[in-house]
C-alpha positions in Angstrom: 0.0 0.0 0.0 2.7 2.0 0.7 4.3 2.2 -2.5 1.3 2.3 -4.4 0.7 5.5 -2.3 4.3 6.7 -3.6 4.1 5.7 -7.1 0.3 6.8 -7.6 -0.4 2.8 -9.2 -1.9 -0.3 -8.6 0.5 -3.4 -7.8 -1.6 -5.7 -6.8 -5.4 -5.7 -7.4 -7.6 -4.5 -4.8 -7.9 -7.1 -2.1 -10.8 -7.9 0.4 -10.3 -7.7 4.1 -10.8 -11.5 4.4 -7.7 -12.1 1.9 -5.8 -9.9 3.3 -6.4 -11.8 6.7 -6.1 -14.8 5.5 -2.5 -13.7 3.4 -1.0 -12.0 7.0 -2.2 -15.5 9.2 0.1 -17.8 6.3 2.6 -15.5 7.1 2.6 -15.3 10.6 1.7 -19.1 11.0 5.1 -20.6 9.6 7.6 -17.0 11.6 5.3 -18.6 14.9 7.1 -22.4 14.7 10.2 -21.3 13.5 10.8 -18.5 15.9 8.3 -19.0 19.0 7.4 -22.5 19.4 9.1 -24.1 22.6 10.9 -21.5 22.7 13.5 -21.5 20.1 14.1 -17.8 19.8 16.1 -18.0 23.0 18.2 -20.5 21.1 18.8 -18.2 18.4 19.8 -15.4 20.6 22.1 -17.7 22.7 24.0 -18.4 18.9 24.7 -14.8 18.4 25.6 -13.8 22.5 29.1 -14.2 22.1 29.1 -11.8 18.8 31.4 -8.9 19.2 30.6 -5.4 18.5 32.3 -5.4 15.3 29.9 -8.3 14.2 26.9 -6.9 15.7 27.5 -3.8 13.7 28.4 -5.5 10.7 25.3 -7.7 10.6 22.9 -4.8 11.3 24.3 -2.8 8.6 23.8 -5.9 6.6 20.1 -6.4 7.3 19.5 -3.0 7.2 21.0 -3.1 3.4 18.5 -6.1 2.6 15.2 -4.0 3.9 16.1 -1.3 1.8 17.5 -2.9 -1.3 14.2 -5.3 -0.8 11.9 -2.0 -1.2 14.2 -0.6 -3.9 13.5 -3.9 -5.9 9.6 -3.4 -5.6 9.4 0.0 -6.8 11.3 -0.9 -9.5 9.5 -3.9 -9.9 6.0 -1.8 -10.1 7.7 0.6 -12.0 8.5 -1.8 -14.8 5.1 -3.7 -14.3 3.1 -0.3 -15.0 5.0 0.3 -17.9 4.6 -3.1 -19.4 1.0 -2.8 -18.9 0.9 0.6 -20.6 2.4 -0.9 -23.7 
C-alpha cells in the first residue's frame, strides 16, 4: 500500500479484508514455529551472545541493506510492471 501511495499505481489488485487476513495469518503461522514455538528464539539469541561489537554492527548494517534494497526492488518492480502494462 505504501508504494502504491508513492508511485500513484496499482501493484496488486484490490484485495478484500478477508484475503488480506487470511494472506497475514500464512505468514505469521510458519515465523510462529520457526521463531516462537518451545521457545527456540532463546536459542537463536544464545548463537549470536558471544558476537562482538564489530559483528553486531556489521550484521545490522547488513540487514539494514537487505530491507532497503528489498523495497528498492519493488518499486522498481512496479515501475516496470506499469510500464509493461501501458504498452
Amino acid at each position: 500500500m505504501i508504494v502504491e501511495c508513492c508511485l500513484t499505481m496499482a501493484i496488486l489488485p484490490k484485495l478484500s479484508k478477508l484475503q488480506v487476513a487470511s494472506t497475514m495469518g500464512l505468514v505469521a503461522l510458519p515465523l510462529y514455529f520457526f521463531l516462537l514455538h518451545k521457545g527456540r528464539y532463546k536459542r537463536i539469541t544464545k548463537e549470536f551472545g558471544n558476537e562482538t561489537q564489530e559483528q553486531r554492527r556489521t550484521r545490522g548494517i547488513l540487514v539494514c541493506g537487505y530491507i532497503v534494497l528489498s523495497w528498492v526492488l519493488i518499486v522498481i518492480t512496479a515501475i516496470i510492471r506499469e510500464k509493461m502494462l501501458k504498452s
